[in-house]
Each structure stands twice: as structure tokens, then as C-alpha cells.
C-alpha positions in Angstrom: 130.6 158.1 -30.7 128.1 160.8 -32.4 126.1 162.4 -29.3 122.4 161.2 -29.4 120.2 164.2 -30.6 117.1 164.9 -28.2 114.3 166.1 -30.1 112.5 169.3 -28.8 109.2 168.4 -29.6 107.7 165.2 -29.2 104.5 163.6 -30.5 101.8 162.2 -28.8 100.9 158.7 -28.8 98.0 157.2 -30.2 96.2 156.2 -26.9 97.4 160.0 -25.8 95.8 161.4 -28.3 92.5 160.5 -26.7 93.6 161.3 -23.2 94.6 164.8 -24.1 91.0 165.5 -25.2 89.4 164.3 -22.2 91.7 165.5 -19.6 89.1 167.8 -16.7 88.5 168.2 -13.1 86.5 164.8 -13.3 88.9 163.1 -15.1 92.2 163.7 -14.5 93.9 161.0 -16.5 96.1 160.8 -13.6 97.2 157.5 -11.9 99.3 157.0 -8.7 102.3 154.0 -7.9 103.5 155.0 -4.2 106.5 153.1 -2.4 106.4 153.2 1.3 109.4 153.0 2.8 111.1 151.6 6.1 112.5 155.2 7.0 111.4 158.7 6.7 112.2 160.3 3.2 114.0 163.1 3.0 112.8 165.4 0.7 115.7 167.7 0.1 117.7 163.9 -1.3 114.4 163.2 -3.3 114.8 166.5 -4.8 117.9 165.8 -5.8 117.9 163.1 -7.6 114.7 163.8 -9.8 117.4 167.0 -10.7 120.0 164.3 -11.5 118.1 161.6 -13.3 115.4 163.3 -15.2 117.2 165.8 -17.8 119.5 163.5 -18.5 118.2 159.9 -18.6 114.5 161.2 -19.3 114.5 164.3 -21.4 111.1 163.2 -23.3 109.5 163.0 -20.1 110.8 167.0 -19.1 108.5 168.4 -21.3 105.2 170.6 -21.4 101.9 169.7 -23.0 101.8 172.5 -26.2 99.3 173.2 -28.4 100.0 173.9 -32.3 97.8 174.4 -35.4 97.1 170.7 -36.5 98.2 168.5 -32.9 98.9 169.1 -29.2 102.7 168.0 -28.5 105.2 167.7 -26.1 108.2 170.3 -25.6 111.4 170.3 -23.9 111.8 172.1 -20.7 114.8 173.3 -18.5 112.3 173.4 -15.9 112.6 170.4 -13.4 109.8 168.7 -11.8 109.7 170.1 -7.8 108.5 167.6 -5.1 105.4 168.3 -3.7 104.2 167.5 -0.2 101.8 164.4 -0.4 98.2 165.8 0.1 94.9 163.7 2.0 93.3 162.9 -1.4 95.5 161.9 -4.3 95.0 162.0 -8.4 93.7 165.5 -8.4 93.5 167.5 -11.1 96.3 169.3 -12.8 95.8 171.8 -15.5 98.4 170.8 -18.0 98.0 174.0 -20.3 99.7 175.9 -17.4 102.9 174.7 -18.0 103.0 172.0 -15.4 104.5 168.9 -15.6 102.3 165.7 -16.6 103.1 163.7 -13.6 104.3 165.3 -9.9 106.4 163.4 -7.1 105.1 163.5 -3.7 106.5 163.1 -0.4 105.3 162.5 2.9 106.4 160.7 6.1 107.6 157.2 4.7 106.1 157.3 1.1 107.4 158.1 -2.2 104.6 158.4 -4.5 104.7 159.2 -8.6 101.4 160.2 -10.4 101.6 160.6 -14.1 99.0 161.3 -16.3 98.4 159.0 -19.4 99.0 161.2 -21.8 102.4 161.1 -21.1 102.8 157.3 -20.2 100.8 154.1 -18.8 101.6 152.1 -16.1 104.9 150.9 -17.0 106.4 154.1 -17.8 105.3 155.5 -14.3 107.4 152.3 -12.9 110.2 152.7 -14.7 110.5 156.7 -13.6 109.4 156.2 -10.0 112.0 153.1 -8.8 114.8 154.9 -11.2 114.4 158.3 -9.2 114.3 156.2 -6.0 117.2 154.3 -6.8 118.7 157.6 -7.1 117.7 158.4 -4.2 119.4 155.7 -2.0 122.7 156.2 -4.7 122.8 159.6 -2.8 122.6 158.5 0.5 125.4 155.8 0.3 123.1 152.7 -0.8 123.5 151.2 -4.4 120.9 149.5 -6.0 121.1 146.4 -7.8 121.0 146.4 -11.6 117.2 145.8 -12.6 115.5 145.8 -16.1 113.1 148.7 -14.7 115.8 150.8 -13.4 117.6 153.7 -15.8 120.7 155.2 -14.3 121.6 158.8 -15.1 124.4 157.4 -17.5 122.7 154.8 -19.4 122.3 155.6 -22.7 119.5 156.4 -24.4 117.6 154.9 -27.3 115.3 157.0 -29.4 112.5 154.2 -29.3 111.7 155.1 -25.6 110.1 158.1 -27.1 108.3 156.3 -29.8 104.6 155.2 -30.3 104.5 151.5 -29.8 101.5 151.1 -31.1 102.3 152.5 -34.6 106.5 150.7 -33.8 104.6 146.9 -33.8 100.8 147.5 -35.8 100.0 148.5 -39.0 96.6 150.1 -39.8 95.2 147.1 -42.1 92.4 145.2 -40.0 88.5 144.8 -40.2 86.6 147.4 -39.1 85.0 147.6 -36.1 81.2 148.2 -34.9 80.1 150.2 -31.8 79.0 148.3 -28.8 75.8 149.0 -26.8 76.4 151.1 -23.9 76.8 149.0 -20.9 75.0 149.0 -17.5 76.8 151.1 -15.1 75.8 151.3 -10.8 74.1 154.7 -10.0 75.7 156.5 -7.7 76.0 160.5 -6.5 79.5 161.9 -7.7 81.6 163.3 -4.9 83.3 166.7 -5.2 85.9 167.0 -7.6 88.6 167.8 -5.0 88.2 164.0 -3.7 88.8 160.6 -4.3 87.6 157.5 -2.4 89.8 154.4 -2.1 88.7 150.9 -0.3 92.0 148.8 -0.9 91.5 144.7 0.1 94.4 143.3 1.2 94.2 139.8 1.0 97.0 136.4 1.1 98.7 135.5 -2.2 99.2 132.3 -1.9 96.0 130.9 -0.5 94.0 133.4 -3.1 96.1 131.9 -5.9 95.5 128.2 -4.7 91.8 129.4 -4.7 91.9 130.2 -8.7 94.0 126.8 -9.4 91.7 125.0 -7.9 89.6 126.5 -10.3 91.9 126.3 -13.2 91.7 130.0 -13.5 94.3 133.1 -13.0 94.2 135.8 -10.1 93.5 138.1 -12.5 90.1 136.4 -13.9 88.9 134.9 -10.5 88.8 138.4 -8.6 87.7 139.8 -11.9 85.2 137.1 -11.3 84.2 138.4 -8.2 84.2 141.9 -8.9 81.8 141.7 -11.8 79.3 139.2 -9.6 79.2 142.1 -7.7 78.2 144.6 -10.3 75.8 141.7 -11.2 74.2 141.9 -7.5 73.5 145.4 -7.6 71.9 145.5 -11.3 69.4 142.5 -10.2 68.8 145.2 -7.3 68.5 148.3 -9.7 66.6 146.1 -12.3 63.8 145.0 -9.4 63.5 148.7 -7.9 62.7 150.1 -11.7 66.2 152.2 -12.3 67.8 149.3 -14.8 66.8 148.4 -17.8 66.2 144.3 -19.2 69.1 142.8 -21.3 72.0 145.7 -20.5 75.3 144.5 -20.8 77.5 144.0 -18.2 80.4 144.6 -19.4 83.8 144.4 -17.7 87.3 146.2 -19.1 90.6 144.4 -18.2 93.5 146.8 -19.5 96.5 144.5 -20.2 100.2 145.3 -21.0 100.8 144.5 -24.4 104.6 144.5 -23.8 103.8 141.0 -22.9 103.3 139.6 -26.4 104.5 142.9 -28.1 108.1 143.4 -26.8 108.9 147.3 -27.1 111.5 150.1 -25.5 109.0 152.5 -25.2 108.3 154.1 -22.5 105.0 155.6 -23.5 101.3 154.0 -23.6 101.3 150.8 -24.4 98.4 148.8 -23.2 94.6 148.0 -24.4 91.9 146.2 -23.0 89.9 142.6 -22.6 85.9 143.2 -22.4 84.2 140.0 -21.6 80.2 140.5 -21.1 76.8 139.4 -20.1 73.8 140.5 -20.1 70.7 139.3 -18.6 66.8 139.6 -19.5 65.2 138.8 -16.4 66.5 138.1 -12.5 65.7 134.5 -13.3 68.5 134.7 -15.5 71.0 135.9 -12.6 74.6 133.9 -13.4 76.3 132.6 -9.7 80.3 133.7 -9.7 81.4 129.5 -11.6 79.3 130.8 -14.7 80.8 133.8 -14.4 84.6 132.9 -14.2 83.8 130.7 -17.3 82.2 133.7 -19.2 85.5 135.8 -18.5 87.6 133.3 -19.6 86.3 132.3 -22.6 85.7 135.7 -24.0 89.3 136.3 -23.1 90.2 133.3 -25.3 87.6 134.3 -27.7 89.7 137.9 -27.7 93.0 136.6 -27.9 92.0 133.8 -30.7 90.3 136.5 -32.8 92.6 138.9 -32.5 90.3 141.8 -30.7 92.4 143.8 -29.2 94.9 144.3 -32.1 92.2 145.2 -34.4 91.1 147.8 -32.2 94.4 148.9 -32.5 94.4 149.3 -36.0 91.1 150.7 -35.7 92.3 153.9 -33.9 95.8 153.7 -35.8 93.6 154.0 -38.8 91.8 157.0 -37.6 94.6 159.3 -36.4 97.0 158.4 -39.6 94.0 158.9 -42.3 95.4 162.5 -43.9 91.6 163.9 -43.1 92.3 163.3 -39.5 96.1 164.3 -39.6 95.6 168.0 -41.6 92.3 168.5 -39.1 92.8 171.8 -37.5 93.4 171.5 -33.4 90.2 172.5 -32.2 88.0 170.1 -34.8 90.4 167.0 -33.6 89.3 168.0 -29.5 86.1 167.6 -30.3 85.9 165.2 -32.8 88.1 162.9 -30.7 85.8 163.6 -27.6 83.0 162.4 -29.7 85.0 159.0 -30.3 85.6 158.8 -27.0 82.2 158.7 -26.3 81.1 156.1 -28.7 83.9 153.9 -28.3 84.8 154.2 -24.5 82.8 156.3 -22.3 80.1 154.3 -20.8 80.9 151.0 -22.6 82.1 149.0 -19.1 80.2 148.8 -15.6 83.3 148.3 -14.2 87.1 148.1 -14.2 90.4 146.2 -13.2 94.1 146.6 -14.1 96.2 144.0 -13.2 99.5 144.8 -12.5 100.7 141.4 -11.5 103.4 140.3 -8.6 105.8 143.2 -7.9 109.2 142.4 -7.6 112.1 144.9 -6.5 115.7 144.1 -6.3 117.4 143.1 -3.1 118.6 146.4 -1.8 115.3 148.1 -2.8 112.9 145.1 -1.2 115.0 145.4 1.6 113.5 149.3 2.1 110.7 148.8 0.7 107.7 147.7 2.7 104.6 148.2 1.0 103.3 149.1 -2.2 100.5 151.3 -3.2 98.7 151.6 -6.7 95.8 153.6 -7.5 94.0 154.3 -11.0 92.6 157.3 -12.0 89.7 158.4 -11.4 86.5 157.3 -14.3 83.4 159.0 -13.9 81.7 156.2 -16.2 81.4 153.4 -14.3 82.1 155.7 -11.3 84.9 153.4 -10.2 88.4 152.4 -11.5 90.2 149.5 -10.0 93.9 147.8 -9.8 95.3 144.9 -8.6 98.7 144.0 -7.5 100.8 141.8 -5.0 104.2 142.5 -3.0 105.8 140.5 -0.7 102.7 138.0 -0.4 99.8 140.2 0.2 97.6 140.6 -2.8 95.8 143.7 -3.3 92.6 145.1 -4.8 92.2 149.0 -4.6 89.4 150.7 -5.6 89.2 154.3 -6.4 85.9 155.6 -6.4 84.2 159.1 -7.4 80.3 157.9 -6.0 79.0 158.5 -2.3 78.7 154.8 -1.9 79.8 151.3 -1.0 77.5 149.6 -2.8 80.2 147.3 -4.8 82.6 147.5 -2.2 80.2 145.8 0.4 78.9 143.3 -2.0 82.8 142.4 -3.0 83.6 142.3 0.7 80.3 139.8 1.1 81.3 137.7 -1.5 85.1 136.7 -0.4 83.7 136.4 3.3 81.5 133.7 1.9 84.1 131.9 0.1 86.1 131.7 2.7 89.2 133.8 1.5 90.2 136.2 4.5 90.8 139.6 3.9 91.5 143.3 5.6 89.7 145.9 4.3 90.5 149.5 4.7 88.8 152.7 3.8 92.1 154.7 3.0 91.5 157.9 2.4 88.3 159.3 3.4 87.6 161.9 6.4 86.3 160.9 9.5 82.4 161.4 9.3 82.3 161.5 5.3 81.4 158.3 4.4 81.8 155.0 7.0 83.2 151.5 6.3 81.9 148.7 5.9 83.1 145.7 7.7 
């Protein structure tokens, strides 16, 4: 059998190509899956098996962000990714021009935490590298993990689409175009230092949350979407009365969905785009209680998936970065340029935000080790706030990551699900004692 020929420079993707130009101290691109375990990890065996796993089984994720004339690209490194000791505030900034690694592995106590940066890969991607290195991990301490679709073992071969764009692999570039949407109302707030990062993560009961949406003939992801946007509704109505919002602003909510759903792909790269059902309101009169809201969501979803939004944006931006113009544009033109896309298209088009990463399921051995989960987003300076949720082993969870000074939405979240009746903890995670308090 002929050897499979690793590449020594890769491409970026087409949602990385907007990432890379957008990358800062304020925006770090960089979201966080941790696994805490039942047992202390040792660091030295973690160590280890990123050396064993990585070159091998995921060569096109050793690599270094490069820049050339016409594109920035990805090249091969011997280098291997070092652990790094787990720090109080997580998804900080990492300058990528200075040869470091797109995504770091951090340790500390009982956790085992992976935060990549999305120019390298989305949320899958980071799962498939973080439970492969830890089923490494127990391999080298005597424990072997069950076969699992998300888990690569060092001698599983590899296939070159793991590498590939998906988005250019399933969608061509032939679609309507596409008009700019109004900029979207987004909560004031005073940005924190760039060396921190808020949380509030609700933990609340799968089961009775999910009879909650059935009974409603909705999904977890559209009721606490639901909520969540009531919220950002509450505070506008409170911003539009004290003369800082303006009549008739959008309120506009981004649901980022994983397009390996309906799009089945081997890649390993970005492959996910976004829902954006809206609102907006002319007057308080006009305020819409949380059943009018649900509805809204769910038929602009339906709306979406009927008209065929989200692949046309697709095409959209496949259009843009295949058109010759764009592809023989020197470096430095692209950086800006793309930043200016960025802005029209993106930047200040949600108030707020919500990943769903659905039920997490691990394998027997791994479950068995495994006692809680923990997802964070990166951090969004527009809307402020950038939001996933998740469940494991019945508790469903909402965690917000926050770059503003206050709880303003977190409060008005926590106010809503008391008054529906749907229990919940709610726990400040990582902010220092005297910085900001919590609400109840």
C-alpha cells in the first residue's frame, strides 16, 4: 500500500479565512471543551500522548499559522504542542504569528481542557482532538477505550478529506445574492480587561427542561433560545425607556448549527453556519411575552431551512474568496478587505448568541471517568456575550462567557426560569472574589 503523502502546507478554510483577519486580544477566536475527571491527571501521561497521537494521526493540526504573498496558510511543524498548566481565566489571547500552536491543552487538578482557535477548526474538530488525546491517555495508563466514531487512534489511517474545506467539498458557488442586514440592537455594557473572561454557567435537569419544550412542541435548543432572547428583549424595553435604544432595532439572535448534520463530511475543519431569527419592536407596547417568542424562532428557523438561507450564505462567501480578484489579492489588501466584510456581514448583526452542542455522549470506559463536562465559546465583543449549551449525564447546561461588567442578561435569564418553574443552579465560575458578585 502506497504511504499517504502529508502535505506541508495547508489552506485555510473558508470560515478561517475570516477568523484569521479578526483574530486580537478582544477576540481570540479561541473556544474551550474541558473534561473533568474522577482522578487527578497526570500531566507527564497527558504529555505523552498528545506526543504519540498528534504527528501521526493529526499532522494538519501540527502546523503553524504562515503568512505568504497572496494567503495566510498552515505549515507542518516537528514542534509538539506542550501542556500548559490551566490558568483562573481561560480563552486568552494567543498570538499565532509567533509560532505557537492554534489550540493549547491544559491541565489542572482533575480537568483536561482543549482550546482551539477557529481558524484551525470548529467545535467538532476540537471534540474529535480532545477525547482522542484523552483516550490516549488512559491507553497509557492501562485502560482501553471503547471504539467511538469521535475517537482517532494513533494507527488509524488517514484520509486526505480531514484536511479539506467542507464548505467548498459539498457547495458550489451558484446562489442568489445576498443583501446586508441592519445592525442589530446589542445590551450596553463596560468591557472588562482583556486578560479576563466572565462565565455564569446554569446547570439545570434534562429531562424535566425537555418535557418543558414538548409540552410546547418545541426543541431545547429553541425554547432556552426562547428564553435567552426574552431576556435581551427585557433589557432593550429598559434601554429604549431610559433614552440609550433606538425604536424598531432588530433583535436579532445567531444559532450556529453543525452542518455535518444534513451535510455529511470527514473534515475535520470548520464546518458550521448560523440560524438568525429576529424581531424588532416600535414601541414598548409592542413588547412580545416568551410564547410569541418561541413561535418567532421557530418559524424563522423553518423559514431558513425551507428557503435555503444558510446555504446561500455559503455560496455567498464561497463566491467571494474563489472570484480570481479576491484569490490574486495581495495579503495585506485581503486583511483588510476581509475585516471590512466582517463588519458588514457579522460584526454587530446579533444581540446575542447560542451554540448548541446537543447531548454529550462518551463511551463506557470514558463515561465511567468522566464526570462533568465543560464548554465555553469564545469570547465576542459584539454582542458582549457568547453562549453554548450542552447536556451530559442528565444535567443540561447553559454557559455564558461574557466580556461586559455586568449581569444584566444573566439576572433577567435567571428571573425568567425561576418564574417558570424550571429549577436551576447557577454559578459564577470564574470571576475573583470582590470583582463582580452573583446573582441569586
Amino acid at each position: 500500500m502506497t504511504q499517504l503523502q502529508i502535505p506541508q502546507r495547508f489552506p485555510l478554510d473558508n470560515a478561517a479565512q475570516i477568523f484569521v483577519n479578526i483574530v486580537s486580544k478582544g477576540e481570540t477566536t479561541l473556544s474551550r471543551i474541558g473534561l473533568v475527571m474522577s482522578e487527578p491527571v497526570d500531566r507527564k501521561r497527558l504529555q505523552q500522548a498528545i506526543t504519540n497521537i498528534i504527528p501521526v494521526r493529526f499532522p494538519y493540526f501540527q502546523v503553524y499559522l504562515k503568512k505568504s504573498f497572496f494567503a495566510y496558510v498552515l505549515e507542518r511543524t516537528d514542534d509538539i504542542p506542550q501542556v500548559e498548566v490551566d490558568s483562573f481565566y481561560t480563552n486568552r489571547h494567543v498570538d499565532f504569528h509567533e509560532e505557537n500552536f492554534l489550540y493549547r491543552f491544559r491541565t489542572g487538578g482533575k480537568n483536561i481542557a482543549l482550546e482551539m482557535s477557529h481558524i484551525l477548526s470548529d467545535g467538532y474538530g476540537t471534540l474529535v482532538l480532545l477525547l482522542s488525546v484523552t483516550a490516549e491517555y488512559f491507553r497509557l495508563g492501562g485502560i482501553e477505550i471503547e471504539d467511538f466514531p469521535l475517537i482517532f487512534k494513533p494507527g488509524d489511517s488517514i484520509d486526505p478529506k480531514e484536511w479539506g474545506c467542507a464548505y467548498a467539498e459539498v457547495f458550489s458557488t451558484e446562489g442568489p445574492s445576498m443583501k446586508a442586514e441592519k445592525q442589530a440592537y446589542i445590551p450596553e455594557g463596560k468591557a472588562i480587561p482583556f486578560e479576563r473572561y466572565y462565565t455564569a454557567q446554569f446547570q439545570m435537569n434534562l429531562e424535566e427542561t425537555r418535557k418543558y419544550a414538548r409540552e410546547r412542541k418545541v426543541t431545547l435548543v429553541v425554547l432556552i433560545s426562547g428564553i435567552y432572547l426574552w431576556s435581551i428583549q427585557q433589557i432593550y424595553l429598559e434601554d429604549l425607556n431610559a433614552g440609550k435604544a433606538k425604536a424598531g432595532q432588530p433583535l436579532r439572535f445567531q444559532i450556529p448549527i453543525n452542518l455535518r448534520r444534513d451535510y455529511p463530511t470527514l473534515s475535520l475543519k470548520n464546518f458550521s453556519y448560523i440560524f438568525s431569527p429576529s424581531f424588532s419592536l416600535k414601541r414598548p407596547k409592542e413588547e412580545k411575552d416568551l410564547e410569541e417568542i418561541i413561535q418567532i424562532i421557530s418559524d424563522d428557523i423553518r423559514y431558513e431551512r425551507h428557503n435555503h438561507t444558510v446555504e446561500n450564505q455559503i455560496r455567498r462567501n464561497l463566491r467571494l474568496t474563489k472570484s480570481p480578484l479576491y484569490k490574486y489579492m495581495p495579503r495585506v489588501i485581503k486583511e483588510r478587505f476581509l475585516a471590512f466584510f466582517y463588519q458588514i456581514f457579522a460584526r454587530g448583526l446579533f444581540s446575542g448568541v447560542l451554540t448548541s452542542l446537543g447531548e454529550m455522549k462518551l463511551p463506557p470506559a470514558l463515561e465511567k471517568r468522566v464526570e462533568s463536562v465543560d464548554i465555553l465559546a469564545c469570547n465576542s465583543p459584539a454582542p458582549g456575550r457568547n453562549s453554548t449549551m450542552f447536556s451530559y449525564k442528565g444535567i443540561l447546561e447553559v454557559n455564558i462567557g461574557s466580556t461586559l461588567d455586568n449581569l444584566r442578561l444573566e439576572e433577567k435569564i435567571a428571573g425568567k426560569l425561576k418564574e417558570l418553574g424550571l429549577e436551576f443552579k447557577l454559578q459564577n465560575k470564574r470571576a475573583s472574589p470582590g470583582e463582580i458578585p452573583l446573582g441569586n
